[in-house]
C-alpha positions in Angstrom: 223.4 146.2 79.2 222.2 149.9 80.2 224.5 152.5 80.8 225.2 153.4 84.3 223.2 150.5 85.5 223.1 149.9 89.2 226.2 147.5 90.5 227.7 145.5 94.0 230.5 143.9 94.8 231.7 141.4 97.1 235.4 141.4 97.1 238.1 140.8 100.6 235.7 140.2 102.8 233.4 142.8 102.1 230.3 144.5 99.8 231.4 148.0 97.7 229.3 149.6 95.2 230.2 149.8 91.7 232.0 148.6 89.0 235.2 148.0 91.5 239.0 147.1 90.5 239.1 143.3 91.6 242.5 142.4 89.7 245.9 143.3 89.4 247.7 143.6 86.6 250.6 141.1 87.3 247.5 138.5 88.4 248.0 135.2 86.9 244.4 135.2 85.7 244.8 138.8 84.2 247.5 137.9 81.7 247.0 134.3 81.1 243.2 133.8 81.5 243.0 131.8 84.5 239.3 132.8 85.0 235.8 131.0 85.8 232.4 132.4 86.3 228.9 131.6 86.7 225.8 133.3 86.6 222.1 133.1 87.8 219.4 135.4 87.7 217.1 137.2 90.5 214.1 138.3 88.8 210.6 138.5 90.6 211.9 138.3 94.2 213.0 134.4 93.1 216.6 133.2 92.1 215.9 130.2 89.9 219.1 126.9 90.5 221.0 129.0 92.5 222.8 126.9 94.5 223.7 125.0 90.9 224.9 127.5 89.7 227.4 128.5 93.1 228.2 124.7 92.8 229.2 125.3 89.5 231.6 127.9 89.6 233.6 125.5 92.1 233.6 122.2 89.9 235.1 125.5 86.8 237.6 126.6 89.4 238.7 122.5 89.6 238.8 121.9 86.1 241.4 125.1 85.8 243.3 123.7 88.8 242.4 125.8 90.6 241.0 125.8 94.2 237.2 125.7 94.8 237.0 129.6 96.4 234.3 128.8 98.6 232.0 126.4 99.8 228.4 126.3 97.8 226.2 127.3 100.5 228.4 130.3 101.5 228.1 131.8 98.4 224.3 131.3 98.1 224.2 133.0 101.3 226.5 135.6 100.2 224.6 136.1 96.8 221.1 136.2 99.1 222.5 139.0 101.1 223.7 141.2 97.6 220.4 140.7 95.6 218.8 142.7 99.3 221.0 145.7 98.4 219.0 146.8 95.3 215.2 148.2 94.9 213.9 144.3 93.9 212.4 146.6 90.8 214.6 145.3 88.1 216.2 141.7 87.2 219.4 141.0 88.5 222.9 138.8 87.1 224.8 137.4 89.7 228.5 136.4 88.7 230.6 135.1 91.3 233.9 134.6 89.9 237.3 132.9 90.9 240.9 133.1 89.2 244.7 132.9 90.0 246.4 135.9 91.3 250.3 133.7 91.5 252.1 130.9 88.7 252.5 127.4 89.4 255.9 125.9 89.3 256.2 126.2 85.2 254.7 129.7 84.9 251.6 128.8 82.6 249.5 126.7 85.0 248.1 128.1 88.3 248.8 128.1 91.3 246.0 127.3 93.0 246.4 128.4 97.1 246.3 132.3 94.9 242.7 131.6 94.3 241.1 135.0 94.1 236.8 135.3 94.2 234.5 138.2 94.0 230.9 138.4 93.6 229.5 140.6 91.2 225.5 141.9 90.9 224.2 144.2 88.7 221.2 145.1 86.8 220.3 143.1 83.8 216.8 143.1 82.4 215.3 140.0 81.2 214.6 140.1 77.6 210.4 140.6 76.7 208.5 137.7 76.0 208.7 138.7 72.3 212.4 139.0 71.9 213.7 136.4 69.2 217.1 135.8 67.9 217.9 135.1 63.8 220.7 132.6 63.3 224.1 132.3 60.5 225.9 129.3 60.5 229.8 130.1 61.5 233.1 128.6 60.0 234.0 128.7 63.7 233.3 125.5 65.7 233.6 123.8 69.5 236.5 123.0 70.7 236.9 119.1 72.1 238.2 118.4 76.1 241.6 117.6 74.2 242.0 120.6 73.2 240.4 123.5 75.6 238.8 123.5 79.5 235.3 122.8 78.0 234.3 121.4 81.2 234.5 124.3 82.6 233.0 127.8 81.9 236.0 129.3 81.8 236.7 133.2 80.7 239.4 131.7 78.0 236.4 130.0 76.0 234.4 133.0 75.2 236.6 134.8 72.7 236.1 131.8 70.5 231.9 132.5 70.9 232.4 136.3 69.8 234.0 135.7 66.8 230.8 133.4 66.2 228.5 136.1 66.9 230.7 138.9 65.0 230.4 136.7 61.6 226.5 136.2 62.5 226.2 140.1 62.5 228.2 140.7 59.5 225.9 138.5 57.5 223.2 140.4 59.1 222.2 138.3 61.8 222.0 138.7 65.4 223.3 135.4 66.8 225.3 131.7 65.0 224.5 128.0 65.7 227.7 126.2 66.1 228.5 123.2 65.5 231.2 120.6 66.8 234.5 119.3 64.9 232.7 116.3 63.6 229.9 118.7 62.0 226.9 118.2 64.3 225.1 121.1 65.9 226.8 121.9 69.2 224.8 124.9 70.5 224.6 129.0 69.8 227.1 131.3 70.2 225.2 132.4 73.3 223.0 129.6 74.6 222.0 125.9 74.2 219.5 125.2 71.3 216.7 123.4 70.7 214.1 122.7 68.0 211.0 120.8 67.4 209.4 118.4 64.7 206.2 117.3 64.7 205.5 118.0 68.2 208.4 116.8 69.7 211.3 118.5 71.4 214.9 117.5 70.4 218.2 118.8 71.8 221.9 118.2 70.9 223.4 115.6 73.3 226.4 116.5 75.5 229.0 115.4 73.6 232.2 117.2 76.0 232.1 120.4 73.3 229.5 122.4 75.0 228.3 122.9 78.8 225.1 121.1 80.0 223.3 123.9 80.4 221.8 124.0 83.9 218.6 126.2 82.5 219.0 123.2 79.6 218.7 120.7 82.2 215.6 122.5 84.1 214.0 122.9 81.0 214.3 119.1 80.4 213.0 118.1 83.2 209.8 120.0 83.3 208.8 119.2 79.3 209.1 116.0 80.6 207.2 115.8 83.9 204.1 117.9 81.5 204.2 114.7 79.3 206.4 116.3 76.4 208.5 113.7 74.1 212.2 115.0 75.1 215.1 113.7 72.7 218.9 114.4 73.2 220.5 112.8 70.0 222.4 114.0 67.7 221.6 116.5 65.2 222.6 118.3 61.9 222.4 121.5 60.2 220.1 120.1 58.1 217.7 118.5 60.8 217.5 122.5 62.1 216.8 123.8 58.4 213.7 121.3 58.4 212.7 122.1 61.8 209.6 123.3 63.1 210.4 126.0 65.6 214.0 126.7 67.2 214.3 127.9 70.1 217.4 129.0 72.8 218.1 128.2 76.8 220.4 130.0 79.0 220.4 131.4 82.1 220.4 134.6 80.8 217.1 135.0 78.9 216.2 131.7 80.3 213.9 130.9 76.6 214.6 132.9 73.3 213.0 131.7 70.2 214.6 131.6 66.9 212.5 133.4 63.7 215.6 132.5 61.1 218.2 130.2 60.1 220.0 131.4 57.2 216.9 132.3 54.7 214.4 130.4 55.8 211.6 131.6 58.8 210.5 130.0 61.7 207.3 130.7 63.8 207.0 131.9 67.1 205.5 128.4 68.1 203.6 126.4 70.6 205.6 124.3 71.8 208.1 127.1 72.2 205.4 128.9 74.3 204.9 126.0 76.4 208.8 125.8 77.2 208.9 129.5 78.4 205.2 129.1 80.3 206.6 125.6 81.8 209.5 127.7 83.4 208.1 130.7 84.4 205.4 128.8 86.0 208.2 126.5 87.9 210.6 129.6 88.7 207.5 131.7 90.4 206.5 128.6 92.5 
């Protein structure tokens, strides 16, 4: 992100400019990572799934026993107002977050009447249209529901995704496809992934490793309605290597193709093209 980059925050009741203090350092959430987030994306006066992502930041807050901060259409609202504060000249993240401030009754879980939530929204640019991503494979792998809050999209998880992305970058690439404990492509480090063979999209299904994407499920849904052959199966390393493009979805590039796995190169493809077009196209109408 750019240095001195423009921020607001809504935090007790009320908006302050900057990069504020929003937690203490006693907070429950502080010291044992009782944190959830969400983000969308206001880019071109529109603020594609919004309300799915608000939504989504309550069902997090649940699933870390928590208590849902505030109701979904109050903090659309309250995001609406935020994105007004700012020129409407570059793209925007907005990151409203919730997390314990007290323990339960046995110290490690929360309590969840101490739920805490601030909205953060700060300049972010888009990447370009030509921006691409090379991919390492990583020893590292997704956790299962058994054994971490992967229903949610909890703080706690993403330490796990940087050591990912630190091994990609010390074998000299810039991001790592994952893969789940049974050895099947899960998603990135950053992002849901994708590829296509012979002219047909394919995705990993949600298997409880990795979040369902809501960009992934946009995306879905409008390759489909154009007529495009969408699978969600389960796929392999190897069914990547042979691919014909790979490509990325996430909220925050929204479509990022991949030019490399391991040695081999991929093109900038169609089909890839069309994903992007097919979203830009939905998110401006």
């Amino acid at each position: 992100m750019a240095k001195n980059r423009q921020i607001w925050t809504w935090f007790e009741g009320k908006w302050q400019e900057g990069n504020i203090p929003i937690m203490g350092s006693a907070d429950h959430g502080t010291w044992l990572g009782t944190m959830v987030f969400d983000g969308a994306r206001w880019f071109d006066g529109v603020t594609p799934d919004l309300d799915r992502h608000c939504a989504r930041v309550n069902h997090s807050a649940a699933a870390l026993g928590l208590k849902p901060p505030m109701a979904t259409g109050e903090i659309v609202e309250l995001a609406a107002e935020g994105c007004k504060k700012f020129s409407g000249k570059n793209a925007l993240y907005i990151r409203p977050m919730a997390w314990s401030t007290e323990a339960g009754t046995m110290t490690v879980d929360a309590d969840p009447d101490s739920t805490r939530f601030a909205l953060c929204i700060e300049e972010a640019s888009l990447a370009p249209p030509d921006a691409s991503v090379t991919l390492a494979t990583t020893r590292f792998i997704r956790p299962t529901l058994a054994s971490a809050t992967v229903n949610a999209k909890a703080s706690c998880l993403y330490p796990n995704n940087a050591r990912m992305l630190k091994e990609a970058q010390q074998k000299g690439f810039s991001n790592a496809i994952c893969c789940d404990g049974l050895g099947n492509v899960a998603e990135t480090a950053t992002a849901n992934i994708w590829m296509v063979k012979n002219g047909e999209y394919f995705t990993p299904i949600p298997n409880g490793t990795f979040l369902n994407g809501i960009t992934r499920q946009r995306l879905m849904q409008l390759l489909r309605d154009r007529g495009e052959k969408v699978w969600e199966t389960t796929l392999t390393l190897d069914d990547f290597r042979a691919a014909d493009e790979i490509f990325l979805s996430g909220n925050y590039n929204k479509v990022t193709p991949a030019t490399k796995l391991e040695e081999r190169d991929y093109e900038h493809g169609p089909k890839t093209r069309l994903a992007r077009e097919l979203y830009w196209e939905w998110a401006g109408a």
